[in-house]
MIDOSE-1310 file (N, C-alpha, C; in nm, 2 decimals, decimal comma, always signed):
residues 262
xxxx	-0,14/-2,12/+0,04/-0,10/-2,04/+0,15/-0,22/-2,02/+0,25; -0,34/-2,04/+0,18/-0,47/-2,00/+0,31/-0,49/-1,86/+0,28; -0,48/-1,77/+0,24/-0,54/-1,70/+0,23/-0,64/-1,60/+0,23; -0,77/-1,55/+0,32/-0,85/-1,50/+0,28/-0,87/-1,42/+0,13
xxxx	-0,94/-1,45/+0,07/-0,96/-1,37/-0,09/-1,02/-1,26/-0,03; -1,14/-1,24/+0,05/-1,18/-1,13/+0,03/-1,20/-1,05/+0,16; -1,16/-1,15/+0,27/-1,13/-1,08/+0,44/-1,30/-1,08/+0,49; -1,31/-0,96/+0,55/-1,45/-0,94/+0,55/-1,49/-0,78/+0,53
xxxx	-1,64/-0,77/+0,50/-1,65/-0,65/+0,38/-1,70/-0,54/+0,48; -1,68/-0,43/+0,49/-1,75/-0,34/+0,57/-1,74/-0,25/+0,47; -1,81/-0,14/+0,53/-1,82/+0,03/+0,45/-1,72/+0,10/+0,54; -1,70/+0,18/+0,48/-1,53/+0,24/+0,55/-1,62/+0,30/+0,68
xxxx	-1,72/+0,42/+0,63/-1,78/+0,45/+0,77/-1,85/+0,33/+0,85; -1,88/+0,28/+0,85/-1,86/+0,14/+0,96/-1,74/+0,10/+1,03; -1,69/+0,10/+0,93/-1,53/+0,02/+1,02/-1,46/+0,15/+1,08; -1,52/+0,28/+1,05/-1,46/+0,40/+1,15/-1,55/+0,41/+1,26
xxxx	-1,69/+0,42/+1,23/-1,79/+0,47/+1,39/-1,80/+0,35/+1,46; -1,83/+0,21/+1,37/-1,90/+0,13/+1,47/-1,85/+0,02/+1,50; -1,73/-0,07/+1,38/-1,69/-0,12/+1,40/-1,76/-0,30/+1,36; -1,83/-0,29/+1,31/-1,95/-0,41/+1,24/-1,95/-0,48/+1,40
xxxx	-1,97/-0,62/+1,39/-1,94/-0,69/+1,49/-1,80/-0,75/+1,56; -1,72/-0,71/+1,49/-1,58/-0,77/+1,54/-1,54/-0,71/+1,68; -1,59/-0,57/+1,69/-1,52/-0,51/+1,82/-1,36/-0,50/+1,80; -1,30/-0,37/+1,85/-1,19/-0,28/+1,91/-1,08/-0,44/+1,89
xxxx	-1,09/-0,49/+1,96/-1,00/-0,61/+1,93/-0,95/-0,73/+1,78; -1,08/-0,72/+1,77/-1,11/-0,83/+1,61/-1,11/-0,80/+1,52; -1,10/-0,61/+1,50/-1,03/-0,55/+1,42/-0,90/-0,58/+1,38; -0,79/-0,56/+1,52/-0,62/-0,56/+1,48/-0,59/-0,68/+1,50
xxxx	-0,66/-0,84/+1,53/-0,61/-0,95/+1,45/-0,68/-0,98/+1,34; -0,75/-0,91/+1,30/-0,84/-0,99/+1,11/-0,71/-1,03/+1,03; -0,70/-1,14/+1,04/-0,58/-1,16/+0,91/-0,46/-1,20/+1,00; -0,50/-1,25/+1,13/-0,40/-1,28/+1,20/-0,33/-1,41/+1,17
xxxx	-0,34/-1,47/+1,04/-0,25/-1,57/+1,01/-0,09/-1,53/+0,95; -0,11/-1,42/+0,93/-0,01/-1,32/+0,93/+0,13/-1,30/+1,05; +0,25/-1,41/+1,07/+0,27/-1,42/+1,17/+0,42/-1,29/+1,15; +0,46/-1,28/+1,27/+0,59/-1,22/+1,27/+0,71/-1,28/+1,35
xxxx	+0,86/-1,22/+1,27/+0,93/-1,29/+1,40/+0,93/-1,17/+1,52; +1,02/-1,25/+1,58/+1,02/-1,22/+1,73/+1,04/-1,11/+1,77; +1,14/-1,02/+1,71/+1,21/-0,89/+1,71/+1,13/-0,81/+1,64; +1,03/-0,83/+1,58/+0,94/-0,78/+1,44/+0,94/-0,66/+1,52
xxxx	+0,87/-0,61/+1,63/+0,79/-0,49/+1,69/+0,89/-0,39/+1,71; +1,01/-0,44/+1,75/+1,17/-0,41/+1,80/+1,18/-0,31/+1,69; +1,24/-0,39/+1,54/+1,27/-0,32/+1,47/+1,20/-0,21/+1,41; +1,01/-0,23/+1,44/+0,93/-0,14/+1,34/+0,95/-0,02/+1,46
xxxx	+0,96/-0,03/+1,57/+1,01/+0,11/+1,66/+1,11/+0,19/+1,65; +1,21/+0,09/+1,63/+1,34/+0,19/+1,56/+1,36/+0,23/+1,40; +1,26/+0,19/+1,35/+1,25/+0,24/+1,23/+1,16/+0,35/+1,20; +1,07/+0,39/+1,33/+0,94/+0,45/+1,34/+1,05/+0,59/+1,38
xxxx	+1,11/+0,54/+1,50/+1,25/+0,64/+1,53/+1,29/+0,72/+1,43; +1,33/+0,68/+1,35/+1,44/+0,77/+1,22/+1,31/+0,84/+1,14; +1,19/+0,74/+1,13/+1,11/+0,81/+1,03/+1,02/+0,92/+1,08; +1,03/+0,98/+1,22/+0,97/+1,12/+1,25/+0,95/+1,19/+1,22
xxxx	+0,82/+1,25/+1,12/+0,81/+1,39/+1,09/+0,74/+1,43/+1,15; +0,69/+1,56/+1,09/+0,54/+1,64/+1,11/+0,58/+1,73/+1,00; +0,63/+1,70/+0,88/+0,61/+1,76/+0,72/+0,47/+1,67/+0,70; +0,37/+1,77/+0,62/+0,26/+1,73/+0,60/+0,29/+1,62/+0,47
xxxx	+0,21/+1,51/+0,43/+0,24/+1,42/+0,33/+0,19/+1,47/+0,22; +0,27/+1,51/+0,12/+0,26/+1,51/-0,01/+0,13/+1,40/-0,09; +0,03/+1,45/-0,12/-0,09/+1,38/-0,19/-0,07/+1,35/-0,33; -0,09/+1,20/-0,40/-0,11/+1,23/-0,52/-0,22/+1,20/-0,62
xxxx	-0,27/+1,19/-0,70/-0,40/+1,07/-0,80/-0,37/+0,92/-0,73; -0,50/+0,89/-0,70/-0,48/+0,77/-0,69/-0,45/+0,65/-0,79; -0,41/+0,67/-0,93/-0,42/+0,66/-1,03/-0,52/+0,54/-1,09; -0,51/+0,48/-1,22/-0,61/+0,42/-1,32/-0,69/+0,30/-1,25
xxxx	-0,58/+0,22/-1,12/-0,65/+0,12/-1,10/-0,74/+0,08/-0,96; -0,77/+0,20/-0,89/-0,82/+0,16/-0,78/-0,99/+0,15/-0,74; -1,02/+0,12/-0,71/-1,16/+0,08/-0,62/-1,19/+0,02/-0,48; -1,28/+0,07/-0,43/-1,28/+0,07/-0,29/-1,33/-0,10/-0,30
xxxx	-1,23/-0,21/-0,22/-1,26/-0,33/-0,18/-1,34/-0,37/-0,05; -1,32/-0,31/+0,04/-1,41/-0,31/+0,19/-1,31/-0,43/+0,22; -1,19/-0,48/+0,20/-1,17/-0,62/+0,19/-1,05/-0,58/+0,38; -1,14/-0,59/+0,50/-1,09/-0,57/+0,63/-0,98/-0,71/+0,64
xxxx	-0,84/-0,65/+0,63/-0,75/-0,75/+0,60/-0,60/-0,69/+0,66; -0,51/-0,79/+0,69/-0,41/-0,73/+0,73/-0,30/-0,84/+0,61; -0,34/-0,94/+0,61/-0,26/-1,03/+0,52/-0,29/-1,03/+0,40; -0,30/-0,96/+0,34/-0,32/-0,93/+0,16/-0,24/-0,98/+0,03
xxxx	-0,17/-1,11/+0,08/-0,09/-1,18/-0,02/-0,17/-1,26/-0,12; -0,32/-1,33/-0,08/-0,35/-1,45/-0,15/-0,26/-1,53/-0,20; -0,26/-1,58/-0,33/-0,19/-1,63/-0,36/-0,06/-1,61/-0,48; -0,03/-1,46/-0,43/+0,10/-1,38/-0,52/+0,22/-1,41/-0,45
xxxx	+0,29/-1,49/-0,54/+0,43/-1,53/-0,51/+0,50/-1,37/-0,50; +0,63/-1,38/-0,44/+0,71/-1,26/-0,44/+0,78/-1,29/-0,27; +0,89/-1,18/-0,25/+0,93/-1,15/-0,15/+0,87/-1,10/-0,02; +0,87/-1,15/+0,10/+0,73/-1,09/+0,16/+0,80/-0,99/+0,23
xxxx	+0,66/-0,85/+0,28/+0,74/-0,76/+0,33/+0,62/-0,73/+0,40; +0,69/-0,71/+0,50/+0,56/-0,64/+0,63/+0,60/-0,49/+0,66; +0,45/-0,41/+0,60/+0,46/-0,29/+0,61/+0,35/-0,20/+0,71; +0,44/-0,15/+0,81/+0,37/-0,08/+0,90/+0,37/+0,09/+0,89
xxxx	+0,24/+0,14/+0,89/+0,19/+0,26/+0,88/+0,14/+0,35/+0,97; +0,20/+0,50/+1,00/+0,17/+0,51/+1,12/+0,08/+0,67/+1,05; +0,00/+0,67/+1,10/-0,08/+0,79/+1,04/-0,09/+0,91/+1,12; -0,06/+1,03/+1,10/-0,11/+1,15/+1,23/-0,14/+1,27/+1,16
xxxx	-0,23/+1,35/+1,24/-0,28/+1,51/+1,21/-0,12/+1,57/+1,17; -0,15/+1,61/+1,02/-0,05/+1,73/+0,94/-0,03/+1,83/+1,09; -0,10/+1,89/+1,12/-0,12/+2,01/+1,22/-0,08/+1,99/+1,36; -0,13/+1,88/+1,44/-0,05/+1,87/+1,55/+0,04/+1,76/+1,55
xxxx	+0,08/+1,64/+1,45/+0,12/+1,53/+1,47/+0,10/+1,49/+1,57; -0,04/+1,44/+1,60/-0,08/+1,32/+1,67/-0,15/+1,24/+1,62; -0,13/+1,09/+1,66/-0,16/+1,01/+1,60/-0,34/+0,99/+1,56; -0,38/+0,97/+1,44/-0,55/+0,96/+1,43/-0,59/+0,84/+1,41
xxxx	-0,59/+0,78/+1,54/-0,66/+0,65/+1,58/-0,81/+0,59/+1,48; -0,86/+0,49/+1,45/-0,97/+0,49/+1,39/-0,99/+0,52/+1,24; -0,86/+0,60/+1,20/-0,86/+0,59/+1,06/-0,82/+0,44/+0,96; -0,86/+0,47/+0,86/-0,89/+0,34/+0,79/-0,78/+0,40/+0,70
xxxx	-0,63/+0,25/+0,65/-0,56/+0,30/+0,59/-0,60/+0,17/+0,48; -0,60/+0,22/+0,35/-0,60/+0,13/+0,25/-0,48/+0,12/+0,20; -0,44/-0,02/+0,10/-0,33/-0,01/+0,04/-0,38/-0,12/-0,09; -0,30/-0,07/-0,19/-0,30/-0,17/-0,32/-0,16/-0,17/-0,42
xxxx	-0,15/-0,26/-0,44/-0,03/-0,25/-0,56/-0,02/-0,37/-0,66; +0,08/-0,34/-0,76/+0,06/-0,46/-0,87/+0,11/-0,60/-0,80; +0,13/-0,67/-0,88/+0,22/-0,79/-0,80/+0,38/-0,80/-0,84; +0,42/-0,95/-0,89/+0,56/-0,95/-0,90/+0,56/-0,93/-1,06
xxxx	+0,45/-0,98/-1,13/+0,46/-0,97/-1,27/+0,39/-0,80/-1,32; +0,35/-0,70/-1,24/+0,32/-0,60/-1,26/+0,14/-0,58/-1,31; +0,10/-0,72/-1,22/-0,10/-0,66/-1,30/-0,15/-0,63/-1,17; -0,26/-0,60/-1,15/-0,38/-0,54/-1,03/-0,44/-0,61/-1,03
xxxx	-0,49/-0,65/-0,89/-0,61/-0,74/-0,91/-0,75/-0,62/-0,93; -0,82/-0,69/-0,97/-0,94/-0,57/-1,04/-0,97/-0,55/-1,19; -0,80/-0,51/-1,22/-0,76/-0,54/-1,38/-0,65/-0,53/-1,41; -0,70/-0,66/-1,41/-0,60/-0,79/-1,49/-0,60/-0,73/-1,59
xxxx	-0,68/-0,71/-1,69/-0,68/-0,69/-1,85/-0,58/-0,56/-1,88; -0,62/-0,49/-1,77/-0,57/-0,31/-1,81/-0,43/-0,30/-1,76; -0,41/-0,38/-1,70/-0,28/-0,38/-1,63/-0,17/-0,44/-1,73; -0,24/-0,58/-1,80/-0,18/-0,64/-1,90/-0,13/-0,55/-2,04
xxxx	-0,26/-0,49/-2,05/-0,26/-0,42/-2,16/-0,09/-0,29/-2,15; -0,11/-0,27/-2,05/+0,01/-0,19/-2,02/+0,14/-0,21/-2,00; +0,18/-0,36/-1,98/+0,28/-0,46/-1,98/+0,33/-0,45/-2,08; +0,22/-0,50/-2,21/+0,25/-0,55/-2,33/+0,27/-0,44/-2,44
xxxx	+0,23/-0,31/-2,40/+0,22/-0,19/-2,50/+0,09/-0,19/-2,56; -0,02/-0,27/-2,61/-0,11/-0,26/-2,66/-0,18/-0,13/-2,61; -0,18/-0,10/-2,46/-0,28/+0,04/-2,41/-0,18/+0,14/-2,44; -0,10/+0,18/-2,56/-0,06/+0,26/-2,56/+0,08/+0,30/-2,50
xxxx	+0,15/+0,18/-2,51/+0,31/+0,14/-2,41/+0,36/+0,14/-2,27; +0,28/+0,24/-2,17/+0,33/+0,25/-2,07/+0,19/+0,34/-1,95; +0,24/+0,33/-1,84/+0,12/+0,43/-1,78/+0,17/+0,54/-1,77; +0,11/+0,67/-1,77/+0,15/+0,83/-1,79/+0,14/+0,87/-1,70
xxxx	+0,14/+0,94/-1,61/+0,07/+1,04/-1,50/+0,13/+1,19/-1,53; -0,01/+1,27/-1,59/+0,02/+1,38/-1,66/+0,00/+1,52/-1,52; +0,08/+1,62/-1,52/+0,00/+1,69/-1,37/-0,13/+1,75/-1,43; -0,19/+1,68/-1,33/-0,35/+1,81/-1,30/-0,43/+1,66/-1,33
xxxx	-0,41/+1,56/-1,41/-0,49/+1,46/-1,41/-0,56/+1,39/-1,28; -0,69/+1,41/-1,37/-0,77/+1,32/-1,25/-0,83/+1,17/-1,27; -0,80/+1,08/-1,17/-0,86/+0,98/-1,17/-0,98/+0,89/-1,13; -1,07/+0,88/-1,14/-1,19/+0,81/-1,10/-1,17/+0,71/-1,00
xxxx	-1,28/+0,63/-0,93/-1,27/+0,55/-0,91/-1,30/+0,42/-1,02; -1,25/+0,30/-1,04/-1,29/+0,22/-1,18/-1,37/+0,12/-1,10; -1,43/+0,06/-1,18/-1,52/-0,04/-1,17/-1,40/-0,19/-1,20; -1,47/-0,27/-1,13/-1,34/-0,43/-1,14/-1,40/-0,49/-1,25
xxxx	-1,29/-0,52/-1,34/-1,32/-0,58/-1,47/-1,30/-0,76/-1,41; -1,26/-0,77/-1,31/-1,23/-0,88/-1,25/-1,24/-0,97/-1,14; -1,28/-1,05/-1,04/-1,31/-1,06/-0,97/-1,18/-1,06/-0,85; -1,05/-1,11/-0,90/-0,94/-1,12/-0,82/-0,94/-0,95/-0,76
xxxx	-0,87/-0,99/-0,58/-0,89/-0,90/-0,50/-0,71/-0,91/-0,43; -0,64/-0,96/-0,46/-0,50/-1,00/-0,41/-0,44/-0,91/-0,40; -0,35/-0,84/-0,29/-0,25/-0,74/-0,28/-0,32/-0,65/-0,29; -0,50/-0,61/-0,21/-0,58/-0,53/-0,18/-0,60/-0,53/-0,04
xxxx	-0,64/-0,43/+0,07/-0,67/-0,45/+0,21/-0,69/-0,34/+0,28; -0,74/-0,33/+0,38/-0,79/-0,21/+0,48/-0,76/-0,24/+0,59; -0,71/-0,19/+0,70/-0,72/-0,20/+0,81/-0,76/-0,05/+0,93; -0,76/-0,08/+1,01/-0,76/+0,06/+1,10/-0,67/+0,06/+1,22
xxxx	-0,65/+0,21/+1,21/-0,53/+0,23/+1,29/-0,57/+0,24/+1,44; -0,48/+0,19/+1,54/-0,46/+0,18/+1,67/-0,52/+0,30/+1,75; -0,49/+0,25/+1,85/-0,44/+0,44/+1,98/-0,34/+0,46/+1,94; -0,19/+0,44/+1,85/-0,09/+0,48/+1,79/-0,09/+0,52/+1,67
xxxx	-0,23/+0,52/+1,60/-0,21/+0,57/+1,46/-0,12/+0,51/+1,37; -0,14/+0,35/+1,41/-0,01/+0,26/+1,35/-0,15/+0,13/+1,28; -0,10/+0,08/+1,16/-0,13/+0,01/+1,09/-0,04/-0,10/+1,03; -0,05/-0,24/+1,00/-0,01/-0,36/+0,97/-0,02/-0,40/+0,89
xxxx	+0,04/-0,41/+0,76/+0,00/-0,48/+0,69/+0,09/-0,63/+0,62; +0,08/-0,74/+0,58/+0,19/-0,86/+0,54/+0,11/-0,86/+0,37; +0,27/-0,78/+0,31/+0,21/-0,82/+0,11/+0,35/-0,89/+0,08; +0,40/-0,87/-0,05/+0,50/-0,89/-0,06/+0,58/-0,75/-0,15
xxxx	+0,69/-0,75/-0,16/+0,73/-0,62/-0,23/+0,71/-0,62/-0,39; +0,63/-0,52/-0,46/+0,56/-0,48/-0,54/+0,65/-0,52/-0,67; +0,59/-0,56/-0,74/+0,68/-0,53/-0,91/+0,68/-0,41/-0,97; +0,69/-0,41/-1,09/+0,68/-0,31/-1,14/+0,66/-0,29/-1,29
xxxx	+0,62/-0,17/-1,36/+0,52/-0,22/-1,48/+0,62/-0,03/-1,56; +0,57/-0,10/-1,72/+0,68/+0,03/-1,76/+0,61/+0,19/-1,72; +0,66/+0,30/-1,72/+0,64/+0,42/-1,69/+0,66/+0,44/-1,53; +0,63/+0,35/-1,41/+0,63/+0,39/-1,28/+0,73/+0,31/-1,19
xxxx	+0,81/+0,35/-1,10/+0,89/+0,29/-1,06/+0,85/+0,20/-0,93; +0,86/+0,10/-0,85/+0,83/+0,03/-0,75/+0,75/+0,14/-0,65; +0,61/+0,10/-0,66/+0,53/+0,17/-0,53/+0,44/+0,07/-0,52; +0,33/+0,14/-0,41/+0,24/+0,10/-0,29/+0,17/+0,21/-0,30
xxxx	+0,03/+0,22/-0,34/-0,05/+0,32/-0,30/-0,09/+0,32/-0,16; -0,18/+0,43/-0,11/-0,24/+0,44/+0,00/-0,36/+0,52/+0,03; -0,46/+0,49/+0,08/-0,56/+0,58/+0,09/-0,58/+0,59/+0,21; -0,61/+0,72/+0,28/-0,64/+0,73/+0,42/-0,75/+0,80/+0,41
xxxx	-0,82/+0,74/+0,54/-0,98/+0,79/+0,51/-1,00/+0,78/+0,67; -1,03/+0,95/+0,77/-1,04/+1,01/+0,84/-1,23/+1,04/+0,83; -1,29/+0,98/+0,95/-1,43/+1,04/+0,94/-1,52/+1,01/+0,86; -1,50/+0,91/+0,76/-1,57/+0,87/+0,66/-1,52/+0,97/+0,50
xxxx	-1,44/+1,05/+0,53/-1,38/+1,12/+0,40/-1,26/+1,10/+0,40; -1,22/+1,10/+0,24/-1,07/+1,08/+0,17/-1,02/+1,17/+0,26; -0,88/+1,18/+0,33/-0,81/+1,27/+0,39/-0,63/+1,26/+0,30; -0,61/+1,15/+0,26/-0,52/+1,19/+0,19/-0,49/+1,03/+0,13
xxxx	-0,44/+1,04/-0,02/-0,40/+0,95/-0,09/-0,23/+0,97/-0,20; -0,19/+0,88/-0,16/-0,01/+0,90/-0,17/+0,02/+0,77/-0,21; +0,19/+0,76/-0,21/+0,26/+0,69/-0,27/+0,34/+0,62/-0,14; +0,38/+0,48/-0,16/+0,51/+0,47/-0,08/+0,61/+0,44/-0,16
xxxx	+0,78/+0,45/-0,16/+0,79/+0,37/-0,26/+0,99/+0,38/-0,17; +1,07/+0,26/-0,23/+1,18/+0,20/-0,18/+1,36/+0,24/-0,22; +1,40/+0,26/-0,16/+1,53/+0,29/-0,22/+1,57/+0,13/-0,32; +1,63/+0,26/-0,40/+1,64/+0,15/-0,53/+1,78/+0,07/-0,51
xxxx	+1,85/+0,05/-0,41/+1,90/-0,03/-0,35/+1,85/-0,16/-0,32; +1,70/-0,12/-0,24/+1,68/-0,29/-0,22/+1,56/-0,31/-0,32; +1,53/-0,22/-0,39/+1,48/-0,25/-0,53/+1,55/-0,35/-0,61; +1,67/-0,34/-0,67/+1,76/-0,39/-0,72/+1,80/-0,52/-0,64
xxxx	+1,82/-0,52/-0,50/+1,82/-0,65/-0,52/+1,70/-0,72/-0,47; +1,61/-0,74/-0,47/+1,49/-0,77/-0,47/+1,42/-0,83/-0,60; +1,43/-0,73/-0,76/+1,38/-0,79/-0,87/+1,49/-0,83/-0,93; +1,61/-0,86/-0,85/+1,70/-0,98/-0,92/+1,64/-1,15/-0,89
xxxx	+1,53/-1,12/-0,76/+1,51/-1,30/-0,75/+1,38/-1,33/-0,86; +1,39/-1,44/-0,86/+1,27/-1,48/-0,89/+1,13/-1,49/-0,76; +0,97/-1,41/-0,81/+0,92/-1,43/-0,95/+0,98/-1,28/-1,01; +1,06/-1,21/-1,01/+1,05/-1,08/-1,08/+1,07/-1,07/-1,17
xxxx	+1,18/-1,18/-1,26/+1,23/-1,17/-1,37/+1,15/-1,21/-1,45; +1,00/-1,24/-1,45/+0,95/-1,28/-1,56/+0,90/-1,15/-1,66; +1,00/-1,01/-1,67/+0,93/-0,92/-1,77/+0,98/-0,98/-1,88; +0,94/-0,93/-2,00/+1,03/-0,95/-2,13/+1,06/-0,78/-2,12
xxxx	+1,05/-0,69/-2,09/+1,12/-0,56/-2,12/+1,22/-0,51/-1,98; +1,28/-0,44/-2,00/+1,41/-0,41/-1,92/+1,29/-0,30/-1,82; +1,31/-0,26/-1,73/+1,29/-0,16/-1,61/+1,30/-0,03/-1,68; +1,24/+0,07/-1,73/+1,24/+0,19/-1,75/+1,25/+0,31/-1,70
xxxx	+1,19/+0,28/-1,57/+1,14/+0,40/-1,48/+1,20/+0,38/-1,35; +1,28/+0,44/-1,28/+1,31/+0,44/-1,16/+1,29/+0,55/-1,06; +1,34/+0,57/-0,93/+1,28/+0,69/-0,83/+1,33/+0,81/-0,88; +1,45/+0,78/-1,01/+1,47/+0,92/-0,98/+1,41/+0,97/-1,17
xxxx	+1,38/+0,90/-1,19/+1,28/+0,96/-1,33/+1,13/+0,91/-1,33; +1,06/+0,86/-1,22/+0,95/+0,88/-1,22/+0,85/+0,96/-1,18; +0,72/+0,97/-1,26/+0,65/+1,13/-1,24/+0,62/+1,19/-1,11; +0,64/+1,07/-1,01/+0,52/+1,12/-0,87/+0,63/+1,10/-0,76
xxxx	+0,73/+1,05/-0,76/+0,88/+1,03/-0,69/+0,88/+1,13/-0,61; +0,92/+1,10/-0,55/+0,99/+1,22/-0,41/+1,05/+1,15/-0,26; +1,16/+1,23/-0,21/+1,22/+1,16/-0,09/+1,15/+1,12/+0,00; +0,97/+1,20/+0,03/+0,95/+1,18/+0,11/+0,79/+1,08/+0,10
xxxx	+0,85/+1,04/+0,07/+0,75/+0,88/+0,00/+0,83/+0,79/+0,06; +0,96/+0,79/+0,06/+1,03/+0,67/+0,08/+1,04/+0,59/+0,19; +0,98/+0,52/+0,23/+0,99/+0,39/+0,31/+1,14/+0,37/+0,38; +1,12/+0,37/+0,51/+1,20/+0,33/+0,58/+1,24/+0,14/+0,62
xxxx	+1,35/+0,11/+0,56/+1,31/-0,01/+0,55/+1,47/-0,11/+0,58; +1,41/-0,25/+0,64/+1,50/-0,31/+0,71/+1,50/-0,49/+0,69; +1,59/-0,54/+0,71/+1,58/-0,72/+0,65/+1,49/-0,76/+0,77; +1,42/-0,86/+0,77/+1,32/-0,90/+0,86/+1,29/-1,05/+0,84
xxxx	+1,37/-1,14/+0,86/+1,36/-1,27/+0,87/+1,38/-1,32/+0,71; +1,30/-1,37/+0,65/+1,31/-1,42/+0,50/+1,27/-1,33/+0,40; +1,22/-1,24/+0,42/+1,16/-1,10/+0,40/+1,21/-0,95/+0,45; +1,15/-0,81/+0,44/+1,18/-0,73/+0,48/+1,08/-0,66/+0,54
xxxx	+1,11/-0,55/+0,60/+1,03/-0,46/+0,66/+1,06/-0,34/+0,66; +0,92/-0,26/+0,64/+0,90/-0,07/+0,58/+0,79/-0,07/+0,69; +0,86/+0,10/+0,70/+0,79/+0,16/+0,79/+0,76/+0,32/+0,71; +0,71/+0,32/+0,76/+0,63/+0,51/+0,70/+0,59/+0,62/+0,82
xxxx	+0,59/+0,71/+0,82/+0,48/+0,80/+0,88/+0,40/+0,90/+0,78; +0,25/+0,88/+0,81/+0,19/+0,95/+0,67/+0,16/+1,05/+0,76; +0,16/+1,20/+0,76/+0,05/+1,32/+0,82/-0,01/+1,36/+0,74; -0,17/+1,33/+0,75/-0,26/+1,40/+0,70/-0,36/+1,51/+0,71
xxxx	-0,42/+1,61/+0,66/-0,50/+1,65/+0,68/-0,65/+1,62/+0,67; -0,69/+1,60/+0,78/-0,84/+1,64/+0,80/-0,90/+1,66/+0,76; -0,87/+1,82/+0,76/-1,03/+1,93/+0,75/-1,00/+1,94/+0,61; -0,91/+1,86/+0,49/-0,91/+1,92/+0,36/-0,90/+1,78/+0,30
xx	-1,03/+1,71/+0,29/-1,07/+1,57/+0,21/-1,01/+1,58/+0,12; -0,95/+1,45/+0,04/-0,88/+1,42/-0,05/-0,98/+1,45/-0,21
């Protein structure tokens, strides 16, 4: 596919004050092999339509498997087969709902077979039962950031948001691994500090039909966990989402707070 593995590396506060050398522009194509159809913009507006809040976004653990990549990317597939889905993120102040331009939204998730790039091993280990059968998220637990047992960086990325407080990204739709039902993490980072870290996650409608193609079938265990018995679930996680050429498309609106770092 062409893929960048690892995009290019900044420090988050860089890519918020100064911008390395790419400049205001060479920011929102990094990863512009990333193409869309025609209507692409069309549909993420009327999907931006329905998804209007200004309820503040519910925060959760970032959970077991994240680490900051620096990996300035908008096309974050490498080389993970799956259905592709372009997901656009629109970020704004909890308090006034306006949009907060300059913030850095990260995103990571498993692939079609349910591992992390980072860790491979840990992610396996949780597939297979060996770590103990499944992933937990107990309330009040806290997660670290981990160290990469691995060098793979796939279905990892950062980008920064517009004068719309709108973000881009092309992955494909997430698998899923036992204990947690189909998500997408997210980190938003306002000012050089955590401002809020959440969930996205899909009506199990096009869940369902989505891990009926292949590659999804390759679990040997049945699906366990879905939105409505998973630990960190909630309506307002859910992705706004629509068919989009050979693929689909999700839209969000995240409000964050600011003044109260993640």
């Amino acid at each position: 596919m062409g893929h960048d593995h690892e995009g290019r590396r900044f420090s988050r506060r860089r890519m918020i004050t100064g911008f390395g050398s790419l400049g205001l522009g060479g920011l929102f194509t990094a990863g512009a092999h990333a193409t869309s159809e025609p209507d692409t913009y069309a549909k993420a507006d009327a999907l931006f339509a329905e998804a209007r809040t200004c309820t503040l976004t519910r925060g959760t653990q970032q959970g077991p498997y994240y680490f900051e990549t620096r990996a300035l990317r908008s096309d974050i597939r490498e080389d993970r087969p799956g259905v592709r889905l372009r997901l656009a993120i629109k970020v704004q102040d909890g308090e006034t709902c306006r949009p907060l331009p300059g913030s850095v939204v990260e995103i990571w998730h498993c692939d079609a077979a349910g591992l992390y790039s980072g860790a491979e091993a840990e992610s396996r280990d949780a597939l297979s039962g060996s770590g103990g059968g499944k992933i937990t998220i107990n309330a009040g637990e806290k997660f670290t950031d981990m160290r990469p047992s691995d060098g793979s960086r796939y279905l990892r990325g950062a980008q920064v948001a517009g004068p719309d407080g709108v973000v881009r990204f092309t992955t494909i739709w997430p698998g899923w691994y036992p204990g947690r039902t189909v998500h997408i993490h997210v980190m938003v980072v306002v000012d050089g500090d955590r401002a809020l870290c959440t969930e996205l996650m899909f009506d199990e409608a096009y869940n369902r039909k989505v891990l009926a193609l292949p590659p999804y079938q390759g679990h040997q265990q049945q699906r366990d966990t879905f939105n409505g018995n998973d630990p960190v679930h909630e309506d307002g996680m859910l992705t706004h989402v629509t068919e989009d050429g050979d693929g689909f498309l999700a839209v969000i609106v995240l409000s964050a707070d600011p003044g109260k770092p993640h």
